[in-house]
MARBA-3410 file (N, C-alpha, C, O; in Angstrom, 1 decimal):
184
5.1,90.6,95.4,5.4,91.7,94.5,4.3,91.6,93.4,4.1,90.5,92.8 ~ 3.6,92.6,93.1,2.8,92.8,92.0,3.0,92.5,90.5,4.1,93.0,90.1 ~ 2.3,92.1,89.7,2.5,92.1,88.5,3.3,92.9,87.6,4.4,92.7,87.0 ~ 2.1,94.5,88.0,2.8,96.0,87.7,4.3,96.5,88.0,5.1,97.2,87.4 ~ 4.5,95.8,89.2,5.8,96.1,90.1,7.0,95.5,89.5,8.2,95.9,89.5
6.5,94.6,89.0,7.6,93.5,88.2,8.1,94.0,86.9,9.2,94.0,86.5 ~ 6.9,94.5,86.2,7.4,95.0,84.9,8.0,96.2,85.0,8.7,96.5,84.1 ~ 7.8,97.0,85.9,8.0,98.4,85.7,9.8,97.6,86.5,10.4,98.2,85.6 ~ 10.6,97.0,87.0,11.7,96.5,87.7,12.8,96.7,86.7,13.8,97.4,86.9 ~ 12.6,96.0,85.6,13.4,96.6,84.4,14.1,97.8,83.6,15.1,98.0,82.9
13.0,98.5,84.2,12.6,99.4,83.4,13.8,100.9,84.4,14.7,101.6,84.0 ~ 13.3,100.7,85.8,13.9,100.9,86.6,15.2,100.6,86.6,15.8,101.7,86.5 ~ 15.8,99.4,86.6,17.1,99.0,86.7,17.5,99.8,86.0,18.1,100.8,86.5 ~ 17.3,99.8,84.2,17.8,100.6,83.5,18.0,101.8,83.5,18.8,102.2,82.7 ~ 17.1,102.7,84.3,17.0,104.2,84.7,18.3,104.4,85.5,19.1,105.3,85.3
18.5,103.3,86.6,19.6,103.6,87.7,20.8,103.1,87.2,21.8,103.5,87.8 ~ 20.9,102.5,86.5,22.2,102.2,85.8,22.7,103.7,84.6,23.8,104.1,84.5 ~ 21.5,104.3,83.9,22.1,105.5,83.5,22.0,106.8,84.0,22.0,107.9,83.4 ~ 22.0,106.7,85.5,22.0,107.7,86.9,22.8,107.5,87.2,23.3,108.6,87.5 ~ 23.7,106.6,87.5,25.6,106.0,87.6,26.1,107.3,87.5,25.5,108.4,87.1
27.5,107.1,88.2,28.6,108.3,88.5,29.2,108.5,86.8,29.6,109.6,86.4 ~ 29.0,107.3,85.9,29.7,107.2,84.2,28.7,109.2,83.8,29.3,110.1,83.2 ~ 27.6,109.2,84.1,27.0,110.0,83.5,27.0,111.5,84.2,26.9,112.7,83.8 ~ 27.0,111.0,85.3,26.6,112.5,86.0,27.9,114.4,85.6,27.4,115.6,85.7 ~ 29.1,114.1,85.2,29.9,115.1,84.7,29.5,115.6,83.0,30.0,116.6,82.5
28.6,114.6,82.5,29.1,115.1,81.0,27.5,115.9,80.7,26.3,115.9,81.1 ~ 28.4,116.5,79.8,27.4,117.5,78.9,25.9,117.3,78.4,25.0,118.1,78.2 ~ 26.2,115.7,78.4,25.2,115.1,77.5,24.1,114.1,78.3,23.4,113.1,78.1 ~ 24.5,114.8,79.5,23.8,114.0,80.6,22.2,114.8,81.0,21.3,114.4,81.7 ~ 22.4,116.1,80.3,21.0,116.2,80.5,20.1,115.9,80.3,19.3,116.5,80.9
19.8,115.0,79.4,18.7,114.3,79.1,18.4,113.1,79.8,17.3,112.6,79.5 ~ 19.1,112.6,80.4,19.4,111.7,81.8,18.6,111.9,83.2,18.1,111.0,83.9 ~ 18.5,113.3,83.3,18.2,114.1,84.5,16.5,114.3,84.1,16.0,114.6,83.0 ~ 15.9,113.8,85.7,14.7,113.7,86.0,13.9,114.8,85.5,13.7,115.7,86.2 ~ 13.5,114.8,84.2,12.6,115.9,83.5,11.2,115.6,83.9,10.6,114.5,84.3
10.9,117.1,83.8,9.3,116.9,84.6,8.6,116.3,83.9,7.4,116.0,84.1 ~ 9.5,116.1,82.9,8.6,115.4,81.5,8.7,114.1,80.9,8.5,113.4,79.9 ~ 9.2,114.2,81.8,10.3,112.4,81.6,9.9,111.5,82.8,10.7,111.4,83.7 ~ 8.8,110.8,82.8,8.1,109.8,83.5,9.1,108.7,84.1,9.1,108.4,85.3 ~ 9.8,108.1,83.2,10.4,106.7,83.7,11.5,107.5,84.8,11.8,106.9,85.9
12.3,108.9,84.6,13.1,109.3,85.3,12.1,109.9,86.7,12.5,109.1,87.5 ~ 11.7,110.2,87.0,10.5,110.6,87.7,9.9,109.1,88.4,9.5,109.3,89.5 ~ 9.7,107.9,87.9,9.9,107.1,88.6,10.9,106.8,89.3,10.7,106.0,90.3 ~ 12.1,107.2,89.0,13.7,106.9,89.9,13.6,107.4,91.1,14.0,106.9,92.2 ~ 13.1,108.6,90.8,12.8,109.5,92.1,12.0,109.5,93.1,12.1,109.5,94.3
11.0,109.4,92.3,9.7,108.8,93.3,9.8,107.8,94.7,9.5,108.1,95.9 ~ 10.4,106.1,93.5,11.1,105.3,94.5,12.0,105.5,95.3,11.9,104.8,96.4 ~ 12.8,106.2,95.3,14.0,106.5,95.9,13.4,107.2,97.4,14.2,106.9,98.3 ~ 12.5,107.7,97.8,11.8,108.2,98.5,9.8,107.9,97.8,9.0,108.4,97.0 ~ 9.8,106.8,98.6,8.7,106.6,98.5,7.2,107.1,99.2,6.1,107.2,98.6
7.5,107.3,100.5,6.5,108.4,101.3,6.3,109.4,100.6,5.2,110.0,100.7 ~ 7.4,110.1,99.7,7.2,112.0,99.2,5.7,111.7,98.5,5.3,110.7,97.9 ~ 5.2,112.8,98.8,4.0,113.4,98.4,4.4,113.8,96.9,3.9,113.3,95.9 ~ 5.2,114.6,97.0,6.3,115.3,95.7,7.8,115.0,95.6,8.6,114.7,96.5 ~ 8.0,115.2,94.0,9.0,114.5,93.9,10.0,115.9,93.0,9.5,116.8,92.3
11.0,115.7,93.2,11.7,117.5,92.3,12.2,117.0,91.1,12.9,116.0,90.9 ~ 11.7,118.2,90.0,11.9,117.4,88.2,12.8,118.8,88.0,12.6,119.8,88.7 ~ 13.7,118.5,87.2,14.2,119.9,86.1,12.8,120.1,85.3,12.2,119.2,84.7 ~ 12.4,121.4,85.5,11.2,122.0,84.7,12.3,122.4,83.5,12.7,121.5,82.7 ~ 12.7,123.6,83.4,13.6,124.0,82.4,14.8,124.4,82.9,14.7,124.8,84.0
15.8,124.3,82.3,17.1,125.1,82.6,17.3,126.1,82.1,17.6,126.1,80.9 ~ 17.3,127.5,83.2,17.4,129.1,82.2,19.0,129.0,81.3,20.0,128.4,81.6 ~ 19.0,129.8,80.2,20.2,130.1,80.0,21.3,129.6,80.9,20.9,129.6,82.1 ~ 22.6,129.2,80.8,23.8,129.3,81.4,23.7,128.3,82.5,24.8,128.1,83.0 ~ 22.8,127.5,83.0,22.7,126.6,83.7,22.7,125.4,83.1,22.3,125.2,82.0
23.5,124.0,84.1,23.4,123.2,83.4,23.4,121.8,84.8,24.0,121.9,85.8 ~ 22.9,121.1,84.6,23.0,119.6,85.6,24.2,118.9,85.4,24.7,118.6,84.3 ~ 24.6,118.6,86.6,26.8,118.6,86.5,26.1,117.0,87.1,26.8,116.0,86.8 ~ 24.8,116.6,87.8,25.3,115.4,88.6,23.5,114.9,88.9,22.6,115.7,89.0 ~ 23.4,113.7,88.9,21.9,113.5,89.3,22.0,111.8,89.8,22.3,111.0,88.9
21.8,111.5,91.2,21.9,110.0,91.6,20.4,109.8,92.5,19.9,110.4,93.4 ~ 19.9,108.4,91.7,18.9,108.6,92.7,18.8,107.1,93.9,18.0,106.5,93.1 ~ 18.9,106.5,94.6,19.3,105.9,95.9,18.2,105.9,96.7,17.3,106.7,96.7 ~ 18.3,104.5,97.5,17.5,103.8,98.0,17.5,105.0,99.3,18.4,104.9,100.0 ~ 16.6,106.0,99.5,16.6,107.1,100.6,16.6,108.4,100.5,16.5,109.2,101.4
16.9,108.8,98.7,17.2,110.3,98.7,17.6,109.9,97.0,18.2,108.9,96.5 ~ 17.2,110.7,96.5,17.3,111.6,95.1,18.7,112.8,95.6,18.7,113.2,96.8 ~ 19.8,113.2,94.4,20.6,114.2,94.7,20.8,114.6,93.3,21.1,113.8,92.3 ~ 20.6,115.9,93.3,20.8,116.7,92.3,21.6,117.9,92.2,21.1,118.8,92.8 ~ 23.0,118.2,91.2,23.7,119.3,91.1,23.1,119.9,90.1,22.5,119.3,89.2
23.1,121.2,90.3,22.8,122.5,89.4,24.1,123.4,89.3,24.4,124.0,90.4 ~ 24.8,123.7,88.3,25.5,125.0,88.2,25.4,125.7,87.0,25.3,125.4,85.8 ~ 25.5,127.1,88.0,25.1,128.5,86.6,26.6,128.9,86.3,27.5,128.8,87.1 ~ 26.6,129.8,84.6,27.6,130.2,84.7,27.8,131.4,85.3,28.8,132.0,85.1 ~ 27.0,131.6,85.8,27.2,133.0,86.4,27.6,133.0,88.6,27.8,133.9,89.4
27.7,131.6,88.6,27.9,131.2,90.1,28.9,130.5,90.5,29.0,129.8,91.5 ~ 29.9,130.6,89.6,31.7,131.0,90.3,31.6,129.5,90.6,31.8,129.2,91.8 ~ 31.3,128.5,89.8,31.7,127.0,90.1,31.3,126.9,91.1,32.1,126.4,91.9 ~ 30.2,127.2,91.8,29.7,127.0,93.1,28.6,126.2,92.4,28.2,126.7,91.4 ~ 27.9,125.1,92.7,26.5,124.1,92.5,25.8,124.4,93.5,26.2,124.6,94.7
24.6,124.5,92.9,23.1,124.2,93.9,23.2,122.9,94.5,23.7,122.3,93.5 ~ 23.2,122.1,95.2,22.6,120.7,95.7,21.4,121.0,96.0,20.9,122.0,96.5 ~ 20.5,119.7,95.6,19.2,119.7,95.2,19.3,118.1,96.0,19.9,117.2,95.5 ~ 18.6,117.8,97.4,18.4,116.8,97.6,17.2,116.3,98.4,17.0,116.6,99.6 ~ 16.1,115.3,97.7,14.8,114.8,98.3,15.0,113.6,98.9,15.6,112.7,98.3
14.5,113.8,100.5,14.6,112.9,101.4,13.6,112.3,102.2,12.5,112.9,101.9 ~ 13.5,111.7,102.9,12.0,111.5,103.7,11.8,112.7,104.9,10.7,112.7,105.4 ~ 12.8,113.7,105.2,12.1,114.8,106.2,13.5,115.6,106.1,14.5,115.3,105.4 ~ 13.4,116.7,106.8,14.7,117.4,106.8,14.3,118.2,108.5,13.3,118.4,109.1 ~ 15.6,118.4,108.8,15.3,119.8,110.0,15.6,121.0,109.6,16.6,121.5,109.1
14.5,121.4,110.1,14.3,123.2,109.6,14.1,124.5,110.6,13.7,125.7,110.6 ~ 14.7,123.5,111.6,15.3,124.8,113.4,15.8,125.4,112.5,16.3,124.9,111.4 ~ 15.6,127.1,113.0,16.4,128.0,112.8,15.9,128.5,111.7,16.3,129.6,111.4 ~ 14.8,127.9,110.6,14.3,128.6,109.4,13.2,129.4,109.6,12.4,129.3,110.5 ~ 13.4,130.3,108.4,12.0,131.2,108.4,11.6,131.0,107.7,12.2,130.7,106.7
10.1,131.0,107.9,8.7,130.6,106.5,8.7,131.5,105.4,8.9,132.7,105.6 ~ 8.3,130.9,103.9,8.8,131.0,103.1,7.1,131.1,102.4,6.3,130.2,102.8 ~ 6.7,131.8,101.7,5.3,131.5,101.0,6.2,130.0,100.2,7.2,130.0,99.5 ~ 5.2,128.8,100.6,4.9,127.6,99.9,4.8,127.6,98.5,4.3,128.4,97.7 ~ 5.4,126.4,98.4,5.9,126.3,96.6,4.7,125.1,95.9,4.2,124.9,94.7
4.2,124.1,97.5,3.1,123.0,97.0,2.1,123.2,98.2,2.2,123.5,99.3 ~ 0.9,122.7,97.3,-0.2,122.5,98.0,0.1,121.6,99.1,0.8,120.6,98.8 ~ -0.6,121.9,100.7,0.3,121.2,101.4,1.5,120.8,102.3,1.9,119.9,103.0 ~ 1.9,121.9,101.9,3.5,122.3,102.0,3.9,123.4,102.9,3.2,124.2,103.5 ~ 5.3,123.3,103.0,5.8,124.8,103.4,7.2,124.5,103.2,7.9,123.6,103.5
7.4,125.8,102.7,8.7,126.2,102.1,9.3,127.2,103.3,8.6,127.9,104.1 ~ 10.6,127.2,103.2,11.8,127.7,104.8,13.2,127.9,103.7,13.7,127.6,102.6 ~ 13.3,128.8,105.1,14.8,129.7,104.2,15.4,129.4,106.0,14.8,129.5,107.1 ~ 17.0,128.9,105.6,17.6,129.0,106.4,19.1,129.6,106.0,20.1,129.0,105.6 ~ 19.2,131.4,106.3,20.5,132.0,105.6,21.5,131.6,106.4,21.4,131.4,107.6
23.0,131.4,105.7,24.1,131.3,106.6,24.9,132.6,106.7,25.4,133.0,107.7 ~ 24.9,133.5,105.4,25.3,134.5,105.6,24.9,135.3,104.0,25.0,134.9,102.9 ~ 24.5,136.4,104.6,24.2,137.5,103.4,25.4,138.0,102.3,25.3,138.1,101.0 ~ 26.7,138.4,103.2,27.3,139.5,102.7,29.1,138.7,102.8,28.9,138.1,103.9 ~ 30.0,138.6,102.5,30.0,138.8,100.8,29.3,138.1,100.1,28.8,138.7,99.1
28.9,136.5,100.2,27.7,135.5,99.9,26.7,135.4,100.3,26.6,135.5,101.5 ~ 25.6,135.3,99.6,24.2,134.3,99.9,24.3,133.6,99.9,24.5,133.1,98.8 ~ 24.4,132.6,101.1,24.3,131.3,101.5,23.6,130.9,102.4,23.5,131.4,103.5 ~ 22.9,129.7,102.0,21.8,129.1,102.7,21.1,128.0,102.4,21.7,127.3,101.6 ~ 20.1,127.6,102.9,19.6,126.5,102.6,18.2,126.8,102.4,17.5,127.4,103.3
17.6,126.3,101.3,16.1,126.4,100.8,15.2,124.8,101.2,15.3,123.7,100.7 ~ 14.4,125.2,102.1,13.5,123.9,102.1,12.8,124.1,101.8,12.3,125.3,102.0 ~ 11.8,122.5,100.9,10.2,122.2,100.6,10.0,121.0,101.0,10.3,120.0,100.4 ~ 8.9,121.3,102.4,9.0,120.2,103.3,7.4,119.8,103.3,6.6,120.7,103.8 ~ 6.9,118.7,102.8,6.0,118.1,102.4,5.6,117.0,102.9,6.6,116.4,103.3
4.5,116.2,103.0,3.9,114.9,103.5,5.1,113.9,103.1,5.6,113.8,102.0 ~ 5.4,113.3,104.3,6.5,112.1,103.8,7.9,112.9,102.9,8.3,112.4,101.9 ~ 8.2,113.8,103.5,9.7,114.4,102.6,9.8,115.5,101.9,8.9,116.0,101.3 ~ 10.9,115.8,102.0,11.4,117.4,102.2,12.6,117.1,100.9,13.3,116.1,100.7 ~ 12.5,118.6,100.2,13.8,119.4,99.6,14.5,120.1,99.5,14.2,121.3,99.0
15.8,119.6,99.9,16.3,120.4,100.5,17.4,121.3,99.3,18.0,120.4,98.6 ~ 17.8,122.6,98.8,18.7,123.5,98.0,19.8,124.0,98.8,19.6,124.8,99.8 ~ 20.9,123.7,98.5,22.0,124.3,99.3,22.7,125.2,98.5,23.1,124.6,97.5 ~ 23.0,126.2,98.5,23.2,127.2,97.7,24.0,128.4,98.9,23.9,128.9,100.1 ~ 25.2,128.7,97.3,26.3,129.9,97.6,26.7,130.5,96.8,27.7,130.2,96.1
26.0,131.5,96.6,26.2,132.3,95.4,27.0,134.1,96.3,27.0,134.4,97.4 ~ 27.5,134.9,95.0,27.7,135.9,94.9,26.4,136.6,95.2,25.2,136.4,95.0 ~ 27.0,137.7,95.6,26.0,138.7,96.5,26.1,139.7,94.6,27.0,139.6,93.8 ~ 25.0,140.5,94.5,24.7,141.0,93.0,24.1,140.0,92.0,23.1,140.3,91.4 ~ 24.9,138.9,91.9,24.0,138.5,90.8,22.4,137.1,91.6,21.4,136.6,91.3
23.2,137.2,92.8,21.8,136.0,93.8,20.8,136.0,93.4,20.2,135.0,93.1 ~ 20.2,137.4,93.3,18.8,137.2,92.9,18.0,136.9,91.9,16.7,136.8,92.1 ~ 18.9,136.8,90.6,18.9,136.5,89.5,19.3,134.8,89.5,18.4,134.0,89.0 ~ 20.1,134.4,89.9,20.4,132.9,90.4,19.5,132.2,91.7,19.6,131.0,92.1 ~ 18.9,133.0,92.0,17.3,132.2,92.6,16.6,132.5,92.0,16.1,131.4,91.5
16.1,133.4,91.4,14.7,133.3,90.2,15.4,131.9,89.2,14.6,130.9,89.0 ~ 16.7,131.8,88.7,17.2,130.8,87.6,16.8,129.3,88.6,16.1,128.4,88.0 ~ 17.2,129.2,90.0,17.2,128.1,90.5,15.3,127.8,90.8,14.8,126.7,91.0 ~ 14.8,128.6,90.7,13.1,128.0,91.5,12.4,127.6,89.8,11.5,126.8,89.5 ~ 13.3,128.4,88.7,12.5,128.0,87.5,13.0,126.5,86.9,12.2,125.7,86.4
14.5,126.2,87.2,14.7,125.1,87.4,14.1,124.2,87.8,13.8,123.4,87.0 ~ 13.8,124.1,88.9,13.5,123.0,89.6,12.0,123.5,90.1,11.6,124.5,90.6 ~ 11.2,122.0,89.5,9.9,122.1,89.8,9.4,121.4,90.9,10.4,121.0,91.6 ~ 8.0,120.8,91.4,7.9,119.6,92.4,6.5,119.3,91.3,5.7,119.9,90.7 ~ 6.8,117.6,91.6,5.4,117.0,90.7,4.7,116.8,92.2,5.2,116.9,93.3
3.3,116.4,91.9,2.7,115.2,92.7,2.7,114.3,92.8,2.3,113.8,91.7 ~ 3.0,113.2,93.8,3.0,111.7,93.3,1.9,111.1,93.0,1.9,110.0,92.7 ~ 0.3,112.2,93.2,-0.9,111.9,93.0,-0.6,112.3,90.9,-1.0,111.6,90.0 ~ 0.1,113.2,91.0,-0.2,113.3,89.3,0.8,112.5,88.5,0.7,112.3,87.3 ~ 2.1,112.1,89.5,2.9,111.0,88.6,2.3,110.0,88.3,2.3,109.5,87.1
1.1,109.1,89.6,0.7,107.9,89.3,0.0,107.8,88.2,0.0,106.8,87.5 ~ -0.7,109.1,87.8,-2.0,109.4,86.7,-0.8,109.3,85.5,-1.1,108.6,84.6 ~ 0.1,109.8,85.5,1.1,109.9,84.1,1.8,108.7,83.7,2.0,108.5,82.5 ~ 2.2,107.6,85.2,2.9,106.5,84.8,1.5,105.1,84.2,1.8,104.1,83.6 ~ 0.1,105.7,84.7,-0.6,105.0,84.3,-1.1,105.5,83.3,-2.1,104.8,83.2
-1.0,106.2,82.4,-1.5,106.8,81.4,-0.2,106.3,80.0,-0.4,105.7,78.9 ~ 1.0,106.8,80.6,2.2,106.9,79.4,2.6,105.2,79.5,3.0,104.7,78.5 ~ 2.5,104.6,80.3,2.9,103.6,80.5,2.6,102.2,80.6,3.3,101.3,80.3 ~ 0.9,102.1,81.4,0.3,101.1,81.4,0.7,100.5,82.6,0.8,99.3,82.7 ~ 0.9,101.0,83.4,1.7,100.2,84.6,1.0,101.3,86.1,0.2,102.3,85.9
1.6,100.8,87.5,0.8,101.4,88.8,2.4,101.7,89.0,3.3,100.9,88.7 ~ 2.4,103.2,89.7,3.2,103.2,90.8,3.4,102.7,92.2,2.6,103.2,93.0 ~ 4.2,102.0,92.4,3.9,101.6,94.0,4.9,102.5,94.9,5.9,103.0,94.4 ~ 4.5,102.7,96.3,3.1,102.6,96.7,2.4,103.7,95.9,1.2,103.9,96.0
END
């Protein structure tokens, strides 16, 4: 184990200890939740899937949206999103090392690199489906079931939500804000 590796271990623990189930329901958990701007949480992620190329941050939350849940685990990062405008229905937001995307249609790409897939379950009375962004070393995957009228308005809310970093530009930010290497 590296030097770097060692110190950043702490630092870590502490990140996954306040990613715990204690946190994921309350109000006050969003500041908990992997901000694209929030390095040490973005480390959680990173690790948790370490082949990804990219890793998925809350950019902003539109209006009426809020993060109900965020766990990050040895294999997969998972993330809830719910709007108030989507009938207690949650986005799942989950980064993994690959996904299957039979049956999807190509999607203009969200990363360099990349390709983004739509796989609908059904249009009408719901939009439902699944959104992938499937990238070097791991994919993310959006599961989503929304009301038919306001959907389109709740995918513009969900793509502004949720961003993808680089793990080429995390490394530069966790060595810059932090003084430490991401591994790998």
């Amino acid at each position: 184990m590296t030097a770097s590796r060692r110190r950043l271990g702490p630092l870590l623990a502490a990140g996954v200890l306040l990613s715990g189930p204690g946190f994921a329901g309350c109000a006050s958990a969003t500041p908990t939740v992997p901000s694209c701007t929030s390095v040490v949480r973005l480390v959680l992620v990173a690790q948790s899937v370490p082949s990804a190329a990219y890793v998925p941050c809350v950019a902003e939350l539109p209006t009426g949206w809020q993060v109900t849940a965020f766990r990050a685990e040895s294999g997969r990062t998972t993330l809830s999103l719910l709007s108030d405008r989507a009938q207690g229905r949650a986005v799942q937001v989950r980064l993994t090392d690959g996904c299957d995307v039979r049956g999807a249609t190509t999607e203009p790409a969200r990363t360099p690199g990349g390709r983004t897939y739509l796989r609908l379950r059904g249009i009408t009375p719901r939009y439902q489906g699944t959104l992938y962004d499937v990238f070097p070393g791991g994919c993310v995957r959006y599961a989503f079931d929304f009301a038919r009228g306001p959907h389109i308005a709740l995918m513009e809310g969900l793509f502004s939500a949720i961003d993808l970093v680089s793990r080429r530009q995390l490394r530069l930010d966790v060595r810059r804000e932090l003084g430490e290497e991401l591994d790998p």
